[in-house]
N, C-alpha and C positions, 0 to 999 in steps of 0.2 A: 489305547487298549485294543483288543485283538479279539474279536466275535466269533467264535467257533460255531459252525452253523452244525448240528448234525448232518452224518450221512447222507440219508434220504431227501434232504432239502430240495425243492424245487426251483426253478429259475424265478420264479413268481414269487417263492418268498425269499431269495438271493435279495431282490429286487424292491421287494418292501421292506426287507430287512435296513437295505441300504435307505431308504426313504427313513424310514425311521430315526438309523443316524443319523443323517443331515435335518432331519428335522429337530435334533437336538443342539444342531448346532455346531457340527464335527465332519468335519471333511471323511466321506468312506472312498476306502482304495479295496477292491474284490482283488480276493489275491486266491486264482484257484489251482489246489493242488490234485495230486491223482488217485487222493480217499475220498478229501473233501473241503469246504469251501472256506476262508476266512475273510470275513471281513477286516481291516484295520480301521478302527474309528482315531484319527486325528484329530487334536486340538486341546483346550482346558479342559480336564478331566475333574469331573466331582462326584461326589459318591451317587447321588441316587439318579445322575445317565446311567452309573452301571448296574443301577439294582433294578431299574426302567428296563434295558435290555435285556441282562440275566432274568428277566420274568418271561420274555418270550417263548413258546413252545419250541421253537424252533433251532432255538439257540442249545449248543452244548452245553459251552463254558465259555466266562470272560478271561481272557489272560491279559493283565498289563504288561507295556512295554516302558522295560526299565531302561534300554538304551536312548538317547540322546539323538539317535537316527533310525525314527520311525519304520517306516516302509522298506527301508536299503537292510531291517536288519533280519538275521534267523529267526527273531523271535515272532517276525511280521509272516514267515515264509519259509520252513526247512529245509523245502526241497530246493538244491541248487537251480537259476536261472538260466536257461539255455539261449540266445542269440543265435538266429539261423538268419543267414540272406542269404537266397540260392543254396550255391554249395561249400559255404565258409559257414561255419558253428562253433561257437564256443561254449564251454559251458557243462557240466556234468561229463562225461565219458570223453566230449570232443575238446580237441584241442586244436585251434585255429591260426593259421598262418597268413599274415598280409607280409607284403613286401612289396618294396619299388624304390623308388628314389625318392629322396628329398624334395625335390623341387620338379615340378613340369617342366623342362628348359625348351623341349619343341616335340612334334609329330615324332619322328624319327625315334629321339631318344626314350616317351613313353611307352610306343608301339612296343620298339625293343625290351624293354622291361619286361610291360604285362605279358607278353609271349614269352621270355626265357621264364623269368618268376612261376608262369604257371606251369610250366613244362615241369618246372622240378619240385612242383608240388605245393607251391601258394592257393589258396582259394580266394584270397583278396589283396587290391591290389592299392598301395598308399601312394601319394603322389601330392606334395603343396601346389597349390593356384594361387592362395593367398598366403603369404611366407612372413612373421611376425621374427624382426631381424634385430640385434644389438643397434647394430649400427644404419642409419638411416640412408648409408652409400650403399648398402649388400644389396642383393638380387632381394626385389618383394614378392616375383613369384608372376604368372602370366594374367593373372586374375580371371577372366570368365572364358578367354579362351584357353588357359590351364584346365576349366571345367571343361569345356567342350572334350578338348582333347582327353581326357577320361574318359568321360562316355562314350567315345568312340572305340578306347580301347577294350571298356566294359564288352560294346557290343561284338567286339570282335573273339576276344578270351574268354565271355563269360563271367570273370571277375568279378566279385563286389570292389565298390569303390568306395573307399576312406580316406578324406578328404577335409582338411581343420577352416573351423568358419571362424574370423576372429573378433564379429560385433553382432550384436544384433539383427542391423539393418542388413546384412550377408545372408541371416537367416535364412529368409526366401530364396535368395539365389543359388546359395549353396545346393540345397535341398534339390532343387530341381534338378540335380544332375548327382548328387550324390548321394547313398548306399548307408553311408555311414558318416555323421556328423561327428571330428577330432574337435574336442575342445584342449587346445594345449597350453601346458606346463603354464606358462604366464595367464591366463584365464582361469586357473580354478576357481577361484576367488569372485571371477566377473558375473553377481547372483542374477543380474538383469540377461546376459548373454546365454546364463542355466535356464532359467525358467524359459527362455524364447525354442531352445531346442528341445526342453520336455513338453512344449504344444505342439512341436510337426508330427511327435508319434513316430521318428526315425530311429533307429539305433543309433546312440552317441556312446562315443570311446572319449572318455575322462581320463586326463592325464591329470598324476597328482605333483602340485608343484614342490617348487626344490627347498622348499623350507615349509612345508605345511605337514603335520602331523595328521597321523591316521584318522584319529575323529573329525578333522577338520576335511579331508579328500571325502569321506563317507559325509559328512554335513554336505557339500558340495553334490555329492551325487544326489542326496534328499527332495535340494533346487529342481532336480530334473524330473526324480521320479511323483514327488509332490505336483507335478502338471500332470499326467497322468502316464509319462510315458515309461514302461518296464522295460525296455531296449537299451541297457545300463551296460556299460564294460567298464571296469576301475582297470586303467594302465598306470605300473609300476616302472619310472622312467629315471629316477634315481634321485638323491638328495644330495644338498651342497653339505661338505663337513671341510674339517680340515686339510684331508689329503688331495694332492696336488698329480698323483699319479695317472689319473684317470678322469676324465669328462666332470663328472659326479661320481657320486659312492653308492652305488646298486644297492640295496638291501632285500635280499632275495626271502631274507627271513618274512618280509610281508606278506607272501602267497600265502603259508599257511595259516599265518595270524590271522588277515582277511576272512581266509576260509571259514576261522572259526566266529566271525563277527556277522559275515554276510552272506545271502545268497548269490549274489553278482560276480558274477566273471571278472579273474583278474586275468590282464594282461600285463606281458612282459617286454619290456622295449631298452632289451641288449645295447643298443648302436647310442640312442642318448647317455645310459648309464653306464654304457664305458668311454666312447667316444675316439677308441682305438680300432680301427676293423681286427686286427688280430686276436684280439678280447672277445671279442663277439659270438664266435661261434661255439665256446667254450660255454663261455653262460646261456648262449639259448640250450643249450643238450640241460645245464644245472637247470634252469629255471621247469623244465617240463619234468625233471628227475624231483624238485620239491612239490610240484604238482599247478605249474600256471595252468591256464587257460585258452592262452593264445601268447603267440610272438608278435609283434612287430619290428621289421629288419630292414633296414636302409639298403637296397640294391641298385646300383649304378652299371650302366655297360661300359664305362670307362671313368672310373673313381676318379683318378687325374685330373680330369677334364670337367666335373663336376660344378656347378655352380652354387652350391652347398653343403655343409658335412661330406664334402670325400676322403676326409680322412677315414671315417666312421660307416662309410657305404663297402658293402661285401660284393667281387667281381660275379655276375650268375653261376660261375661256377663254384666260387666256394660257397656262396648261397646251396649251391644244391646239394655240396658234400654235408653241410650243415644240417638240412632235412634228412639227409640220410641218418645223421647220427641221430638226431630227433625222434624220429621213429623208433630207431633201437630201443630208446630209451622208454618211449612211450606204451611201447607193445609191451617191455618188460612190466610194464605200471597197468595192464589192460586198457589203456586208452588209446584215441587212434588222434592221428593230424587229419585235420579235415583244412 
């Protein structure tokens, strides 16, 4: 259920308010907006917790939550959830651009990324260390000095770093060099690998897997926000169906459905859900035209030579023609790329 604090409430009684709840037994999440405060009390709900707290002077009104995903939902939180690192935002008005490549493969070919990516208007920059592969012969990725080599590019561009951890025990390492912790496609599901990344307090970008239904990717983001951390992005990376045309089968239709279930920032990641570069740049202009949140775009300085998805990686230059269109689009929607 959902504690409406009045107005005028003070931090003091935010704060006993919250003691209260948990002394009933209910996990409290303060979810504060720009009237005023809510608490979400979490857990078995029975009627006289809420006649307990609907007694408090302080309180407005209790609202139950009917949805299935507490904290991740509108009903916990109307106003949209913003995501700021540096100068990448997602979230309400902004709309957020990562791009890089697939895989870290050396100094050289990162460097070259985050410097082209951001020249044509990336504010973050993707890039694996740790590469979660079909097949156990593929490239796994440089592992920590994949990480170094980000942060150096961080330090140089500026960039935030988005970067997928693929166990727990990564957690810690990850973290210490990256921005943004990717939980991907094949982990939505891993609820020990969620809750590890909802206690670093990082922003984590949730990729929903290729056979998991919508309440199931929002249960998953729950894992995250249920530790305490609001730094949520739901990325939309495409579903397995029957057609064989394409990587997976994008459903662009989720932004706005999302929208109306959650606060959380959806992202769009074009390059998994078509798995054609030519596809690509068509659906990032759609996806910001139904109103994403953010892209993420696979960019290589030489797709060929690629030691992963180069089919599906965009050369920097049609990457940039691509934000060009993006913007058009965006400005016609009053939003901006950040």
């Amino acid at each position: 259920m959902i504690v409406v604090m009045k107005p005028n409430s003070t931090e003091t009684m935010i704060q006993n308010m919250v003691q209260r709840v948990e002394g009933l037994g209910l996990k409290a999440h303060v979810i504060v907006g720009t009237e005023r405060t809510v608490i979400a009390a979490i857990g078995e709900k029975r009627d006289e917790q809420k006649e307990m707290l609907a007694a408090c002077e302080e309180v407005e009104q209790i609202v139950p939550i009917l949805a299935p995903y507490k904290v991740a939902s509108l009903e916990a939180k109307p106003e949209p959830t913003v995501v700021e690192i540096g100068k990448f935002a997602a979230g309400g008005p902004n709309i957020g651009i990562i791009a890089g490549p697939c895989s870290v493969e050396s100094e050289e070919q990162i460097m070259e990324s985050a410097r082209r990516v951001r020249d044509a208007g990336a504010t973050a920059l993707r890039g694996g260390a740790f590469k979660p592969r079909t097949s156990p012969y593929a490239f796994q990725g440089m592992k920590e000095e994949g990480l170094k080599l980000l942060a150096a590019a961080r330090d140089e561009t500026g960039l935030a770093v988005v970067t997928e951890v693929m166990s727990p025990d990564q957690v810690e390492l990850v973290a210490n060099y990256a921005d943004v912790l990717q939980i991907g496609a094949r982990n939505m599901q891993n609820y020990n690998l969620l809750a590890a990344v909802g206690a670093t307090r990082k922003a984590v970008l949730l990729k929903r897997g290729p056979a998991a239904t919508i309440d199931e990717f929002l249960l998953a983001a729950e894992y995250i926000l249920d530790k305490g951390n609001t730094q949520v992005m739901l990325c939309e990376r495409g579903i397995r169906t029957f057609e064989a045309h394409t990587r997976f089968t994008l459903p662009l239709a989720t932004v706005p459905y999302l929208h109306e279930k959650t606060h959380l920032p959806v992202i769009i990641d074009p390059s998994h859900g078509t798995g054609h570069a030519n596809l690509v740049s068509p659906m990032c202009a759609a996806a910001v035209a139904v109103g994403c949140d953010g892209l993420i775009i696979e960019v290589h300085p030489d797709p060929s030579k690629a030691l992963s998805d180069g089919a599906q990686s965009l050369t920097p230059q049609v990457f940039a023609d691509a934000v060009v269109q993006c913007r058009k689009v965006a400005t016609a929607l009053d939003r901006q790329l950040h």
